[in-house]
N, C-alpha and C positions, 0 to 999 in steps of 0.2 A: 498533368500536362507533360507531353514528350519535350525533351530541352529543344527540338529545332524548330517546333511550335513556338516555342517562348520564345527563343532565339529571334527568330522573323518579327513576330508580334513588337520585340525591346526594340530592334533593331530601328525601326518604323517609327517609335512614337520616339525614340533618343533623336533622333536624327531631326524629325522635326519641332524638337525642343532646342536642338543649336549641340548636343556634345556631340566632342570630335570621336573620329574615330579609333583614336586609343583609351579615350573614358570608356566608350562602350565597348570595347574588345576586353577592356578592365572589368569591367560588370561582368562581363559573359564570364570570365573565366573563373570568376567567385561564383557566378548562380548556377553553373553547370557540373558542381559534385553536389550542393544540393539538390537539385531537382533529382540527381540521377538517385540520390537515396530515397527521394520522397518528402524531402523535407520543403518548407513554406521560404523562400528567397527574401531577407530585410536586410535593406543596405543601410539605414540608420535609423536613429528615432524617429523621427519623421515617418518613415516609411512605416515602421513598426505602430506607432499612432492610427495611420489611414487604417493598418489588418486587423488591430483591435478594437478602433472605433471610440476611441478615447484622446483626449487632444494631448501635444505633447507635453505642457508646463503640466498637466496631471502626472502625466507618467514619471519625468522626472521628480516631484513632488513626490511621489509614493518610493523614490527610491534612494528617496535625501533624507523623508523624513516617515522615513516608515513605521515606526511606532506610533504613530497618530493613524494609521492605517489599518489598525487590529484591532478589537476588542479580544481583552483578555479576561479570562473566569477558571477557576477548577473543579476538577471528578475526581472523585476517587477509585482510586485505583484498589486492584483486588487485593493487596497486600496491608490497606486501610489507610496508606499515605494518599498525598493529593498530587494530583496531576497540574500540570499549567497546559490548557489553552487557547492557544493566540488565532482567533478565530478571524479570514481575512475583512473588511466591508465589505457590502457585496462587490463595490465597484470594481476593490483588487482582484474580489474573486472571481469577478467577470473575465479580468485581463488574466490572470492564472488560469483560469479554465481553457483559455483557449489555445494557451501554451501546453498545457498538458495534451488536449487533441489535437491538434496541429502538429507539434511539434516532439515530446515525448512518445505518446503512444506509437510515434512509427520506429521508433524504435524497441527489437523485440528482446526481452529480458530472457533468465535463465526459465526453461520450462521448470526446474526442479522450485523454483520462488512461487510459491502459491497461494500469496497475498495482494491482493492491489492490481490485480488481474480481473478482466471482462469472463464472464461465464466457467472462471474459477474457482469454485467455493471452497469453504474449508473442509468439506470431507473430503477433496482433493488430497487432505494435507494428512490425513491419518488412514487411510483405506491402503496406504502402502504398508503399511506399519503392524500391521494386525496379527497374534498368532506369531512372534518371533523371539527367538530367546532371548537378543537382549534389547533394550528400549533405550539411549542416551539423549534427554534432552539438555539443551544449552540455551543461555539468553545471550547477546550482545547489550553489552551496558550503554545508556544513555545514547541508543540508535540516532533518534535526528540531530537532537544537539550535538554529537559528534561530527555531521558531516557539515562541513565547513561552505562559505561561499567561495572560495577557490577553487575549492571540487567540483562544485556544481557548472561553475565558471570552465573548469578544464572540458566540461559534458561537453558544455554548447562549444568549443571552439574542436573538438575530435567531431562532434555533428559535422563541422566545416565554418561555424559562422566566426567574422571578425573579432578581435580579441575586442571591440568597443559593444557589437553587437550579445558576445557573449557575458561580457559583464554585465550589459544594461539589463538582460534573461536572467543571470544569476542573482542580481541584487533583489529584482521583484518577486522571486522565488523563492530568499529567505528574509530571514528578518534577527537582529543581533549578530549577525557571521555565520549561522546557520540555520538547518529546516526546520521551522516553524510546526510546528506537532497544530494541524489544526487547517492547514491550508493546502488545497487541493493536489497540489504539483508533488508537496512531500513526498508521498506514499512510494508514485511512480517513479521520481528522482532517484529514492532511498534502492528501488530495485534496481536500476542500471549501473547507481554507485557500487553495488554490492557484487556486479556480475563477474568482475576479476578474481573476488572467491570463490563464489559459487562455483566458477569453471574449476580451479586450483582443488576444492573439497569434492567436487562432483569425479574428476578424476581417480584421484584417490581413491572413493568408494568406488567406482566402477573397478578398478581395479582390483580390490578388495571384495568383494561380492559386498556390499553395505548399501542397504538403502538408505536415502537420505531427502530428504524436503524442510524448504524453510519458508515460514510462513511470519514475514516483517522480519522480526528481531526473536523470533524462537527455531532453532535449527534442532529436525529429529534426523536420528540416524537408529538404523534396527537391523537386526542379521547376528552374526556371531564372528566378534570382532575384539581386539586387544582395546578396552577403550581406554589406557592411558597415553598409549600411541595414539589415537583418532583425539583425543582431547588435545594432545599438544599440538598436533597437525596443526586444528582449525585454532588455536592461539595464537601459533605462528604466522598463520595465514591471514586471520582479521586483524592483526596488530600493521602487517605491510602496507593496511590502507588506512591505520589513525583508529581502528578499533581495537575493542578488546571485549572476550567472556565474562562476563559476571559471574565473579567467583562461588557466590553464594547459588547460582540458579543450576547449578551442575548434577543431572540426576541420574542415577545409573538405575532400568528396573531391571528387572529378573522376571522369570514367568511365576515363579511364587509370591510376585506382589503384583500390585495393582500396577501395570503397566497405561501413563497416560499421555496423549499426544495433543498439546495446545485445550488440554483441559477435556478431552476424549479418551476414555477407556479404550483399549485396544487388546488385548488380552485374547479374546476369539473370537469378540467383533465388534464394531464402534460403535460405544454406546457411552452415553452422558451418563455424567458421573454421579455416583448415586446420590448424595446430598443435593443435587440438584434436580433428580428426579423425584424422589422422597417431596419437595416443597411444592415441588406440582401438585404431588399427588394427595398432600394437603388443603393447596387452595381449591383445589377439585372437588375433593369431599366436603369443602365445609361450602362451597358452591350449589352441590349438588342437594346437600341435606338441608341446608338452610334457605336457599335462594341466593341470588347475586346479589342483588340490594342491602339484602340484612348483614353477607357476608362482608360489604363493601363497605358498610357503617359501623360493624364491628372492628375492623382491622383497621378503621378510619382511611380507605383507599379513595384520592378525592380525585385521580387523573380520568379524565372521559373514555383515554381509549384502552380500558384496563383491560377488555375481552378482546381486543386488538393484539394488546401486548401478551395475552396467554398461549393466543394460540400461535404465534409468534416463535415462543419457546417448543410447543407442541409440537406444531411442523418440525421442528427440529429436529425434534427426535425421531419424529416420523421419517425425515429424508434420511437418517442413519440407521430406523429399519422399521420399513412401509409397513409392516404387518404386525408390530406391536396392538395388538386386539385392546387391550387397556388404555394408549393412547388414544386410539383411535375412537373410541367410545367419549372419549374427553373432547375431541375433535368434534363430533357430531353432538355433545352435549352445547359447547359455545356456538356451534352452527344455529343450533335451536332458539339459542337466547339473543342471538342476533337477528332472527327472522323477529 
């Protein structure tokens, strides 16, 4: 909506609600760098209530007493530790979803961030990478727990909203002081929080002839480059926002090793990694030679959508290179046992 659309429309229904003409000359002047960004106009709870569609004493409630708002469980993580997460109910995740579309997604992150993006995938994230002398990857330690509800809070009020409207955004966003690894808004949050580096390292390399993408909390950089210089850079650089490198995930390839990108070979073209393809090509053969059935009561696999989940992986491989002839036979072999 054009603001002088809005403009007339407010002007109309305030007037015949009884405020004077400095409350609404007051509203306009709040609603009018919203709207011109694109963002959704809420002048308090109340307000924020009717656009979510949830009554106020809920809302507050979820941001009093947020831990009774989550369910929490762990995964494991590939390193064999556990993960925590804090998964929202749906109801919060009702109200989170709508903040993430509404409100987040108009705002546009770094192109080089190629995680948590619409029709971004991850070979976005290693198809730059491919075929270059050197390979540096790096992790950011403890990504969402790191980003604080004050942060998130400084988002919504640079958006333009009230510092009352942007707390009330910030709290139902996270959960203990910060982003909740589990609830919708994180991901996209975690990208805009991060864009003051992105921009700071994205310079650098362009400067530098260095490619570079980050994809969440894993940042590849590839070209030929000093990387004890480019490693202190991005230290210095994620430390000015309350981040830091994990010291331990620091990898330097060379083209005499396996060069890999968010768990992608990259070397002279992106292809998954052999241990992972080798297990494919396991379950495949003892698939194909045995049957599904026998193979699925030998290995004791009890989930329903196991030919779901294969070819899953398959395509994978397939979308990092369509003409893999051996995949591809694997592909038309679970087509078969699905018809």
């Amino acid at each position: 909506m054009k603001f002088e659309q809005y403009k007339l429309e407010f002007e109309t229904k305030a007037s015949n609600s009884g405020y004077t003409a400095e409350n609404i000359q007051r509203c306009l002047d709040y609603a009018q760098p919203l709207i011109h960004k694109g963002f959704p106009v809420i002048y308090n709870t109340s307000h924020l209530s009717v656009l979510v569609g949830y009554r106020k004493d809920y809302i507050k409630r979820a941001v009093v007493y947020t831990p009774y708002f989550y369910r929490d469980f762990e995964i494991k993580k590939k390193n064999g530790k556990m993960r925590k997460i804090s998964e929202p109910l749906p109801s919060l995740k009702e109200i989170q979803d709508w903040i993430l579309k509404n409100i987040l997604e108009v705002e546009k992150v770094s192109p080089f961030a190629k995680a948590y993006r619409k029709k971004v995938s991850l070979i976005e994230n290693v198809k730059f990478h491919k075929n270059q002398p050197k390979v540096l990857t790096l992790d950011i330690s403890d990504f969402f727990p790191s980003i604080k509800t004050e942060s998130v809070e400084l988002i919504f009020k640079v958006f333009g909203y009230s510092a009352l409207i942007s707390n009330l955004l910030a709290k139902l966003c996270t959960r203990d002081g910060c982003l909740p690894q589990g609830a919708p808004t994180s991901p996209y949050l975690s990208n805009i929080y991060f864009k003051s580096a992105d921009d700071i390292i994205i310079k650098y390399c362009l400067d530098k002839n260095i490619r570079y993408t980050r994809y969440a909390d894993d940042l590849s950089f590839s070209g030929d480059f000093d990387e004890k210089e480019l490693i202190t850079l991005v230290e210095n650089t994620v430390s000015q926002i309350g981040l830091s490198v994990h010291p331990d995930k620091i990898k330097l390839m060379k083209p005499n090793q396996r060069q890999t990108v968010t768990g992608i070979v990259v070397n002279e073209k992106p292809q998954v990694v052999f241990h992972k393809r080798n297990k494919l090509r396991q379950e495949m053969h003892f698939i194909i030679k045995f049957g599904l059935q026998e193979h699925m009561r030998h290995k004791n696999i009890k989930y329903r959508n196991y030919v779901e989940h294969l070819l899953g992986k398959i395509n994978f491989v397939l979308q990092l290179n369509p003409t893999d002839t051996e995949f591809l036979k694997y592909k038309e072999h679970l087509f078969g046992l699905e018809k």
